[in-house]
N, C-alpha and C positions, 0 to 999 in steps of 0.2 A: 504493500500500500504506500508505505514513505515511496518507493523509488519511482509508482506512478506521479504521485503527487509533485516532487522532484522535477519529472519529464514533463510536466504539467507546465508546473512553474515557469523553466526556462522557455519553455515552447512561446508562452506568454509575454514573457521578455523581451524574446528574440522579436516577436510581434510587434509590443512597443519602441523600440529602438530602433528595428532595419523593415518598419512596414512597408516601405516603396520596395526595397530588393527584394522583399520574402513574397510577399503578395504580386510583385510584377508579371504582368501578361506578355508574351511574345508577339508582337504583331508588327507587319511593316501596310503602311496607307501607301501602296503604289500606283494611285488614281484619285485625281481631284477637282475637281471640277466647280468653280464657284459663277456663277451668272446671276447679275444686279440688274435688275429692272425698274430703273429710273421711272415714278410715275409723276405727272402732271402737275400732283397736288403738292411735292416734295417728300411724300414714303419712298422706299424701295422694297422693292419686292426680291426676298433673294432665294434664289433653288442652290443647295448645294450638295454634289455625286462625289461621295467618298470609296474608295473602293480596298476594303484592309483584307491584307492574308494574315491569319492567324496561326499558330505553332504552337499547340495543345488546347487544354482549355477556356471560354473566354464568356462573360456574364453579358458584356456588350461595348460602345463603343460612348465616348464623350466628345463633348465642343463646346470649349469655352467661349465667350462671346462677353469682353467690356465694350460696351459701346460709348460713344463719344461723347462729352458733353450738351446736353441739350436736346441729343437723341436717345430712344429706347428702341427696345427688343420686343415684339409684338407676335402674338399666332404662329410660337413655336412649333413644327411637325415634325414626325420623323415616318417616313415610308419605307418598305423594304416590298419589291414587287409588287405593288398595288395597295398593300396591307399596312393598319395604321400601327405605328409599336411604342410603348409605354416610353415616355419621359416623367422625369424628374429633375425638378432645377434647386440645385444647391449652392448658393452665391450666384455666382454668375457662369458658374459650370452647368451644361443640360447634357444628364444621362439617359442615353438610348438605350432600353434594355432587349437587348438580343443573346442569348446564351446560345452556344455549339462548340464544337472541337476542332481543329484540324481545317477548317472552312477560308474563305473566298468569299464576301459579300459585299456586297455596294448597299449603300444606303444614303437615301434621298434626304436631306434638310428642306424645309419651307418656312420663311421666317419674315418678319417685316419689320422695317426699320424705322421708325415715326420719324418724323423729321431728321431724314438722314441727308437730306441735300442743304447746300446754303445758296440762296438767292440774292444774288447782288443786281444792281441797276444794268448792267449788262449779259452778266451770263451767271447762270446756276453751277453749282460745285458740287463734286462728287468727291469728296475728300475723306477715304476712308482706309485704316488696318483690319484686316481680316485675319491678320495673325502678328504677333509681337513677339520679341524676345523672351518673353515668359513661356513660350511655346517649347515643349518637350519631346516634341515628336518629330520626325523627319519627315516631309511631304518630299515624296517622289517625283510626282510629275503634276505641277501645280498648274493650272489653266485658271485665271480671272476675266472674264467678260462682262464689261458694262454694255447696258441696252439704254438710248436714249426713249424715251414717250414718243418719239417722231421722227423720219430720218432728217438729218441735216448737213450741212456739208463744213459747219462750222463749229471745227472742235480741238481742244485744245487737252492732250496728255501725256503724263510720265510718270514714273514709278519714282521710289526713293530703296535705298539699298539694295537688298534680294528683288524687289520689283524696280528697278535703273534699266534703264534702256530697252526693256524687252514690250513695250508696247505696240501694237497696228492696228492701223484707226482705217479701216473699210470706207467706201464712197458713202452710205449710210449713218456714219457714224458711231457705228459697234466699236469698240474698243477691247483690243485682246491681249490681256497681258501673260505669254509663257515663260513660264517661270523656270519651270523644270524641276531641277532639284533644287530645295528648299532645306537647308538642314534646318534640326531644334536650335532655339534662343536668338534665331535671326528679326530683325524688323524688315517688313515690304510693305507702307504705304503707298496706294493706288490713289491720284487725283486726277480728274476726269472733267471738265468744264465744257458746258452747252450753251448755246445762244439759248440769250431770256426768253425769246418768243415762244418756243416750245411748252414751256411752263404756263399754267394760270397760277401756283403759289403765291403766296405775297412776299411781299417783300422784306428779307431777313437781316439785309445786311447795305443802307443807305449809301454806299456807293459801287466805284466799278471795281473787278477783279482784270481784267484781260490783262492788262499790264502787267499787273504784280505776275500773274501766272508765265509771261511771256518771259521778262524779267527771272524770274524762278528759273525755268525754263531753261534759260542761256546760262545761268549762274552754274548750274547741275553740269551742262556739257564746260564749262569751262575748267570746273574744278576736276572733270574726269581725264581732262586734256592734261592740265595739271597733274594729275595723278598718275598720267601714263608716262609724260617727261620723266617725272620723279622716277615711276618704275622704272626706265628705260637706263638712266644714268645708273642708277643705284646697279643694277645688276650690271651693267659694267664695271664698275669700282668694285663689288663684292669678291671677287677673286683675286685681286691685289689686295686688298684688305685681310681679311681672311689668309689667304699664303702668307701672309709677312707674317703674322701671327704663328701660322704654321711654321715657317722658319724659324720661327723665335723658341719655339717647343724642341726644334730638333737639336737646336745649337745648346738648349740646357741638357736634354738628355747625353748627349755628347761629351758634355762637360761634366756630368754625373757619372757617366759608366769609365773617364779617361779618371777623376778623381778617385773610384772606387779600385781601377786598376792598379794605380801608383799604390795605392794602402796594400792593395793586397801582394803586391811585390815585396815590401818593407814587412809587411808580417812575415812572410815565406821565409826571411832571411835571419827574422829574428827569433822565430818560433821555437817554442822546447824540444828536444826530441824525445825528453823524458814520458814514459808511459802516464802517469801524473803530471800535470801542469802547475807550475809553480800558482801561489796564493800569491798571484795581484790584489786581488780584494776580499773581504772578508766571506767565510764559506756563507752564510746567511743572506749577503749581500748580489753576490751570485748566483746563486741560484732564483734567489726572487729576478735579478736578470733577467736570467737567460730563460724565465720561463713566462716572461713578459707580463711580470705583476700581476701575472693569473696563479697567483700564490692564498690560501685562502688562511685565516691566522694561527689556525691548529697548527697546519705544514709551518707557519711561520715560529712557531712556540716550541714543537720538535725538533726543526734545523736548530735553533737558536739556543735550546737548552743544548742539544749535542754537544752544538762548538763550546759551550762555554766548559763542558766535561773532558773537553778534548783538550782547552789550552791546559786543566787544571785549576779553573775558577772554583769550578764544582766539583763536591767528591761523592760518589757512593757509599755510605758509612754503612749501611744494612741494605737488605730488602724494601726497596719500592723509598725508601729514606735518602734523602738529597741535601749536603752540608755545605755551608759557604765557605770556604777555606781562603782566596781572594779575591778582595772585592775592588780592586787593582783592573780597568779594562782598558782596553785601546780603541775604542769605537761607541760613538753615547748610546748607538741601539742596545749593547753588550752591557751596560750600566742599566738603563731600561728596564732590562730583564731581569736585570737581577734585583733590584728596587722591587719589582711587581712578583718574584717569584718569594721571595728570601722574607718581604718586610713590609708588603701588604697582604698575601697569603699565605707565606710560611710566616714564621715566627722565630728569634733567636738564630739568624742562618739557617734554621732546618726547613726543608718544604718536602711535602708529600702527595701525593695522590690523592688522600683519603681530604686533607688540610682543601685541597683544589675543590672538590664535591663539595663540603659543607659552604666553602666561601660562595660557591654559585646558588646555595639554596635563596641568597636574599635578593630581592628584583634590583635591590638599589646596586647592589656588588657587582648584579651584572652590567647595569650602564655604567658603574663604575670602570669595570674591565673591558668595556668595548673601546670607550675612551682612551684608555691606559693603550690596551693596543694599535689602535688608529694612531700615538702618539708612535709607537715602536715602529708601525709601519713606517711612519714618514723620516723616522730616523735612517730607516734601513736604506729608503730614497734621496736620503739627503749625502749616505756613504756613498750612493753610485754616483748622483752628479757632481761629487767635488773630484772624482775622478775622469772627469770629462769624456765619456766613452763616447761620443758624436761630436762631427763638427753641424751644428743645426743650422750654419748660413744663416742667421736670423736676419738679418737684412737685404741678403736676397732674394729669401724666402717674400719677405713683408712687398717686394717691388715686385717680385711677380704677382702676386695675389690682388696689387691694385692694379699692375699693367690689363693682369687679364679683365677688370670688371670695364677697362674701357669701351669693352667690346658691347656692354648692355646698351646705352644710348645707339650704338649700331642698330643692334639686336633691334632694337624695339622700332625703327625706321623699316627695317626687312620686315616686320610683323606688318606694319600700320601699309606696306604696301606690295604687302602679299607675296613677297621672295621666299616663301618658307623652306623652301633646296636648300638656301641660302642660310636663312634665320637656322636650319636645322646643323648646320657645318659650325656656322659661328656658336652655338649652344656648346657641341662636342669640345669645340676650341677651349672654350671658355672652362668648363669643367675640368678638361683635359689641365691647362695652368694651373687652376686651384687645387687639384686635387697633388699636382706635385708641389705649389708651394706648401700646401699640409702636410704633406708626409716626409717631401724632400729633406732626409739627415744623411751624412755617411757617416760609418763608425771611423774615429780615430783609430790609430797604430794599437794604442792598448786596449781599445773595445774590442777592436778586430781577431787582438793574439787571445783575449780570455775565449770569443766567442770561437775563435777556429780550434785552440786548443783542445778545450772541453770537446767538444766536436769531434777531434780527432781520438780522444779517451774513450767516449762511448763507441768510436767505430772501431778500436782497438784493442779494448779492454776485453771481448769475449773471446780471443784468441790468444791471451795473456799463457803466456808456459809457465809453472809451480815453479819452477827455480830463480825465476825471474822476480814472483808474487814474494818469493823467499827475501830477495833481496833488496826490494822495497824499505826506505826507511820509517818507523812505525807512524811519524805523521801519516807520511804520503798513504798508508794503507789505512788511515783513519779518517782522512778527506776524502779518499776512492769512495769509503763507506756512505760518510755525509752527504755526496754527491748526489750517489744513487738513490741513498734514499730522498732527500730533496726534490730530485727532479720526477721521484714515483715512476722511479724505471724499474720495473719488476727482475727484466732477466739481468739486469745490474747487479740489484740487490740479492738475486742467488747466486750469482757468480762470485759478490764478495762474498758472502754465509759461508761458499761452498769453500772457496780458499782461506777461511780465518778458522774453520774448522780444523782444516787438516794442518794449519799453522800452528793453533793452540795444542794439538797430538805434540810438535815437534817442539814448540816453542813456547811455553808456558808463560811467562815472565812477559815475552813484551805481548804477548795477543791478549793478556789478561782486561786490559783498559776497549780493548776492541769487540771482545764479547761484553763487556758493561755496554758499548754502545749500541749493539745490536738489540739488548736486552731493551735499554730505554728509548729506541724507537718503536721498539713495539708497545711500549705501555703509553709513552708518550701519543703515538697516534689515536690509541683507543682511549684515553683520556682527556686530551684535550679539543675541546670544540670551537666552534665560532659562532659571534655571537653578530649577529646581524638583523636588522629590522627593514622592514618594507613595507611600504605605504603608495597607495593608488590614488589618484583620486580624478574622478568622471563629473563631465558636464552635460549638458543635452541644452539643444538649441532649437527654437523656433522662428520658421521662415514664413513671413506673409508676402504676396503679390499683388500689384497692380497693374493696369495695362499701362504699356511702355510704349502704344503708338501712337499718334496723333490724335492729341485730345485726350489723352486719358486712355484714348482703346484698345482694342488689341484682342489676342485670343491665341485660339489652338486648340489641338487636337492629339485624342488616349483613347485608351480604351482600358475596361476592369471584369 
């Protein structure tokens, strides 16, 4: 029962949060057909043939419809073959209710628009959106035809955006705007002007339009004239532009891969050839490295108690019992530890396992000790940057990072004039800079010899010969150990087990301190934990619309 109610719940959830994508209908409107029937009085009469495929199941189809100021929406229909079918209007959306599967239908709108024309002292206005940017759907193949009341030979029309230039005005007067494809969120007002005489309307608007519209008119082809210049240069300039930029990418990578060559020549030269790598930096410090601060604080608390067992800080005086002998360190993380193991958990230099459990029973102990560690961490970070393991270019870094954002005021002229081949090269360009001035370090001489070294030990160590492991001095077989286990290399860590084993057969005395280590990394990992907190936190947002075409109007078309 819980697990229904469970699946209940989220199903519920999921409803409220992603109800457009959960509930969404598949359908494409690949036929459209809208025709305005300019009447006398100033109504229009509009028939509109929608023709949707649908892909699975579907309740029926929608049309939004803001209409214009001063105008309204009148004797909405919906037809399907002859037959009337159920509407409902919610806001300004009217749902057709038609349910089937898998189907292909056309369906008929019939609607009237109360004073939807304006009448001026010369000629009457058909000034109308039939869809606006709030429109979510893609019309396929859009057809708009105004019909005047009467044929005339005096007409004046043009479209604005998705309806620009696609107008043809018949010896009649019909007017046809093919649209074609229309994607969602576009605007295409339709304005349409007829000599007055056709009309007996009265009169809406005390003077004349002809001008203004003619004016309009030339203003629209100018600015396309414009807009085609602009296209015209721009995409010439765009591939000099663009290339030098690309040049300018090739000559840093160059410069990158010729810097990383030189280091790694100079490491090659100076490198250990000992099976162990010499301690450039502290073992704690290194490993949190080289395993790219994806160290979690247990591992951090294990490595770090080891080492401190290994210089002699710490002694094992009994079973699971851990004594501070000197408190004498060479690095503040190594102080750190010993502060938080010895003198806020242990007591009198003694610290224990059992002492670690009770200190975690109190919630305050533990943000105590997230903090304490969070502190350790950043000591451990603070040992690896004053050893300078990168050169990070921090200033060439900073000039390519602004060099490449020069490209956006580009960018945004390729957008505003439709280059997007173009706008899409300069995008890659642009990422392409930032993403090496982000990341762009190379390792210095001694980043390079810890990281090649270490490198070279795990590719070498499991072919290590016992006379060899023999002759190891007891550090270096005590950092071999620290290493592996650190970096959680398992066949590492059998391989050291297996040679400190057969050491301790032969060599009592000095493997003694090496099975105490083996000993306390194993208790050590199963004791110590990490303590971490996580927090989410979620908004939810609501979006209203208006029409976005002329006059307030606008609309469009769904289906549910």
């Amino acid at each position: 029962m819980k697990k229904v109610i469970g699946l209940f719940t989220i199903v519920i959830i999921g409803l409220l949060i992603f109800p457009m994508q959960i509930l969404a209908v598949d359908f494409t409107i690949n036929k459209t057909n809208i025709d305005a029937y300019l009447q006398g009085n100033g109504d229009v009469h509009v028939v509109e043939s929608h023709t949707y495929d649908f892909d699975g199941d579907f309740n029926g189809i929608t049309r939004t419809i803001y209409p214009k100021k001063g105008a309204t929406i009148k004797d909405f229909k919906a037809i399907e073959n002859g037959n009337s079918l159920k509407v409902r209007l919610d806001d300004e959306t009217y749902k057709i209710y038609r349910s089937g599967e898998d189907e292909s239908i056309t369906i008929e709108l019939n609607y009237v628009i109360i004073d939807g024309v304006e009448v001026y002292t010369d000629m009457v206005q058909f000034y109308w959106p039939f869809f606006d940017s709030n429109n979510e759907s893609d019309y396929e193949n859009l057809t708009i035809t105004v019909h005047p009341p009467a044929a005339t030979s005096d007409t004046i029309a043009f479209g604005y955006d998705a309806a620009y230039g696609n107008q043809q005005i018949d010896n009649n007067g019909v007017v046809t705007f093919q649209l074609g494809l229309v994607e969602s969120g576009q605007n295409g007002d339709i304005r349409v002007a007829y000599d007055r005489s056709i009309f007996s309307a009265a009169i809406t608007h005390n003077e004349s339009i002809q001008h203004t519209l003619l004016q309009e008119q030339q203003e629209l082809k100018d600015k396309q004239l414009d807009f085609l210049e602009w296209q015209g240069n721009l995409d010439k300039v765009a591939p000099f532009v663009i290339g030098s930029f690309g040049l300018f990418l090739l000559l840093l990578l160059f410069f990158a891969w010729r810097k990383k060559h030189t280091i790694l020549r100079e490491v090659e030269r100076q490198a250990s050839q000992s099976v162990i790598p010499k301690e450039r930096m502290s073992m704690p410090a290194t490993i949190y490295h080289l395993r790219n601060a994806m160290v979690d604080f247990g591992d951090m608390l294990t490595i770090g108690m080891m080492d401190l067992v290994r210089k002699g800080n710490i002694k094992v005086t009994e079973k699971d019992t851990y004594t501070l002998v000197n408190s004498k360190t060479e690095y503040e993380h190594e102080r750190q530890l010993i502060h938080l193991l010895f003198k806020k958990i242990g007591e009198n230099g003694i610290f224990t396992f059992e002492k670690l459990e009770h200190y975690m029973k109190s919630a305050l102990n533990k943000k105590s000790l997230y903090n304490d560690l969070s502190m350790y961490q950043g000591a451990l970070v603070q040992e690896i940057n004053s050893h300078q393991l990168f050169h990070n270019f921090t200033k060439l870094r900073w000039f390519i990072g602004i060099t490449s954002l020069f490209l956006i005021p580009f960018m945004i002229l390729l957008g505003l004039y439709q280059l997007f081949m173009w706008l899409f090269f300069a995008l890659i360009m642009m990422f392409a800079l930032l993403f090496f001035s982000f990341l762009f370090k190379v390792r210095t001489v001694e980043g390079k010899l810890i990281k090649h070294e270490w490198k070279q030990f795990k590719e070498n160590f499991s072919t290590i010969q016992t006379n060899h492991w023999y002759n190891l001095s007891k550090d270096d077989k005590e950092r071999a150990l620290l290493f592996s286990t650190g970096m959680k290399d398992k066949k590492l860590v059998d391989i050291n087990k297996s040679l400190i084993k057969k050491d301790a057969s032969i060599q009592d005395d000095s493997s003694y301190l090496v099975l105490q280590l083996i000993t306390l990394s194993t208790l050590a990992s199963v004791n110590f934990g990490s303590v971490s907190n996580v927090s989410a936190e979620s908004s939810t947002t609501t979006t209203t619309f208006t029409g976005t075409g002329v006059g307030g109007g606008g609309g469009g078309s769904g289906a549910f």
